[in-house]
N, C-alpha and C positions, 0 to 999 in steps of 0.2 A: 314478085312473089315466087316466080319460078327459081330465079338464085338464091331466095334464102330458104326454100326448099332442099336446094343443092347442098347446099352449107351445110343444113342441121343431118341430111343424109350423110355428106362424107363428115360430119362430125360424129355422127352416130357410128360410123364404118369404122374409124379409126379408133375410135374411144375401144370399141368392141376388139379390135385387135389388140391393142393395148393390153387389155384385161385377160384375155387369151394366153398371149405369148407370156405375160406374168403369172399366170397360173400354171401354165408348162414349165417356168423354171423353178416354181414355188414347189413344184411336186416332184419332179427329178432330183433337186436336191435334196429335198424332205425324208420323201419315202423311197425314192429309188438308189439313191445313192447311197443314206446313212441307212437303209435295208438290206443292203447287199444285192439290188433287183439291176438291172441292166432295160437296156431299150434298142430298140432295133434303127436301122439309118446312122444317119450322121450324128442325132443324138447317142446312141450307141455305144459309136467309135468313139466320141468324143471322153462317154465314160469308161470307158475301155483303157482311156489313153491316160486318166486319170487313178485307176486303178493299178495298171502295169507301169506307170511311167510316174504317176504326180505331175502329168500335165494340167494347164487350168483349165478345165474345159469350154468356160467362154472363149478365149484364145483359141482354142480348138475348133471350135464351131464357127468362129469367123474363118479360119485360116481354111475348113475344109469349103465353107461356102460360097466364097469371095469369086473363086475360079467359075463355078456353076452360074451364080448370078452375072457374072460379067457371057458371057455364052450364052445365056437365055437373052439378055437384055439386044445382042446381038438379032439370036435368031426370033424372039417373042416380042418383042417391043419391052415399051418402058412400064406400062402402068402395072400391071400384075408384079413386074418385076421391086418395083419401089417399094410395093405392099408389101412381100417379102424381105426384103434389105429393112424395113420400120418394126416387122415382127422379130426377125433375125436377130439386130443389134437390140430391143428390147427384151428377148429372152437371154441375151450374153449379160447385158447388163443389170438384170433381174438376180440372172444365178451367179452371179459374181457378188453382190449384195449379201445377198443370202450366205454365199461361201463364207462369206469374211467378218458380217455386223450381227446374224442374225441368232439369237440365244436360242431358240428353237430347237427343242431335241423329239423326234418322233421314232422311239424303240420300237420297233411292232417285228422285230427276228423272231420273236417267241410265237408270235400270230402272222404267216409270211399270206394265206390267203387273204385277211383283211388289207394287209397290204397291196396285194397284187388286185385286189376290188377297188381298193381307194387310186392307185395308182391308175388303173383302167377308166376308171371313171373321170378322175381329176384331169388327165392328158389327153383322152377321147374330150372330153367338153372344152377345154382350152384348145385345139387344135381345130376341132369344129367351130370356135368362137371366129378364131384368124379366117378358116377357111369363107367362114358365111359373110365375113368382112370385105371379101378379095384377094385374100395373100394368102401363103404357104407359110408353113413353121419351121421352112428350114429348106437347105438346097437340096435334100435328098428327094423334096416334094418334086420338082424342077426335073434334077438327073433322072428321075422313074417315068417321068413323061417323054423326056427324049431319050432313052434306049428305050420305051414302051415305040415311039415310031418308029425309033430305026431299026428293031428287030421284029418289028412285028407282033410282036407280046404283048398278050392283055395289061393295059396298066397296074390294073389292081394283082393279075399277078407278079409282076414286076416289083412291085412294092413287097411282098408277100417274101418274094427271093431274096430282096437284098437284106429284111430282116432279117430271113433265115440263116445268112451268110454270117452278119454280124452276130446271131446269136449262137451262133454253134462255135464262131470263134469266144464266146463269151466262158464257155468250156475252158479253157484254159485257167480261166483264176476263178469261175463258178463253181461253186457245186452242184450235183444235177438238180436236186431238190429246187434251189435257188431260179438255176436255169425255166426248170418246167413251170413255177410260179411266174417267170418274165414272160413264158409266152403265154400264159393266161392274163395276164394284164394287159398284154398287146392287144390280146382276139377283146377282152372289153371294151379296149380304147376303139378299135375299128368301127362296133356297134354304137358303141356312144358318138362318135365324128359323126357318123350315118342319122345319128336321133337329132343332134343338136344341128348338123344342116339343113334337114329337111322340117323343123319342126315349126308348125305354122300352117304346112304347106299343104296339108290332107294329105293320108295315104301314101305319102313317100312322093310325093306329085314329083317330077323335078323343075329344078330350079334354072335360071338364068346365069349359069359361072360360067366363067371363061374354061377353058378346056381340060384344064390340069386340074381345077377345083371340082369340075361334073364329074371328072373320071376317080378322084381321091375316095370318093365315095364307093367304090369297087371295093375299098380294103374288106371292108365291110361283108 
């Protein structure tokens, strides 16, 4: 009884990340990319490199993350790690579908606030889905935990900087309008990661994550 308790829990975990990290690529490509909206971290760069370059951003997102995960797996172990490399390659594979098969058009330039709600919303709840699962959505989860140790910096401000970094170079091919819409999207998504973690839990209780996952909630 107690392993097929196990089973339906880590069936339940993964199914959960699954739906997550496919909801994170359903909505970056949707509304963030064909809106003109950008996103902080590695997702970001990723559109960033897509924007300036016509890089794919699935290639992108592996190529930025591959290095991180291999160096967490080192100094964190495996499990948390794997959780992330099954969210990882399922949001590359997700928005690479989407890139290529998907007839899907969502205009919302005319309406950038519904956008930047929809997007906060949509990527706050898919990144809280992976999180509350065990995994991260990406390596930049990972790198903001380890410079959060090695400099001493709060993680959740950690995370905080490096969007900032990425979004102010988003300045280059943004316009500000566009720009201030992304960070309104971001500050949703934080709230929403924060609501769909702890939700169940009373009161914001906290919860049993591993250390990067307890901390991710900081953004917030």
């Amino acid at each position: 009884m107690r392993t097929k308790a196990r089973w339906q829990t880590n069936g339940t975990s993964l199914l959960m990340m699954l739906v997550g990290a496919s909801l994170l690529a359903f909505t970056y490509y949707h509304i963030n990319f064909q809106n003109g909206l950008s996103e902080g971290g590695f997702v970001g760069l990723a559109l960033l490199g897509k924007y300036l370059f016509n890089l794919p951003p699935a290639l992108t997102m592996i190529a930025l993350d591959l290095p991180i995960v291999v160096l967490a797996w080192w100094l964190k172990g495996h499990k948390f790690v794997m959780n992330t490399i099954v969210a990882s390659l399922t949001f590359s594979l997700v928005y690479e579908l989407c890139e290529q098969y998907s007839p899907l058009t969502m205009n919302l330039q005319g309406n950038l606030p519904l956008a930047a709600l929809l997007s906060g919303l949509f990527t706050g709840f898919g990144a809280g889905l992976v999180l509350r699962a065990g995994g991260a959505s990406g390596g930049d989860d990972i790198l903001s935990m380890l410079l959060s140790q090695w400099s001493g910096i709060k993680i959740g401000t950690m995370f905080i900087i490096m969007d900032a970094v990425v979004l102010t170079v988003s300045l280059l091919y943004l316009p500000f309008k566009e720009t201030m819409f992304t960070i309104l999207a971001v500050l949703i998504a934080g709230k929403m990661i924060t609501w769909t973690v702890h939700y169940g839990q009373g009161q914001l209780a906290p919860m049993r994550l591993p250390y990067p996952m307890k901390e991710k909630t900081a953004r917030a």
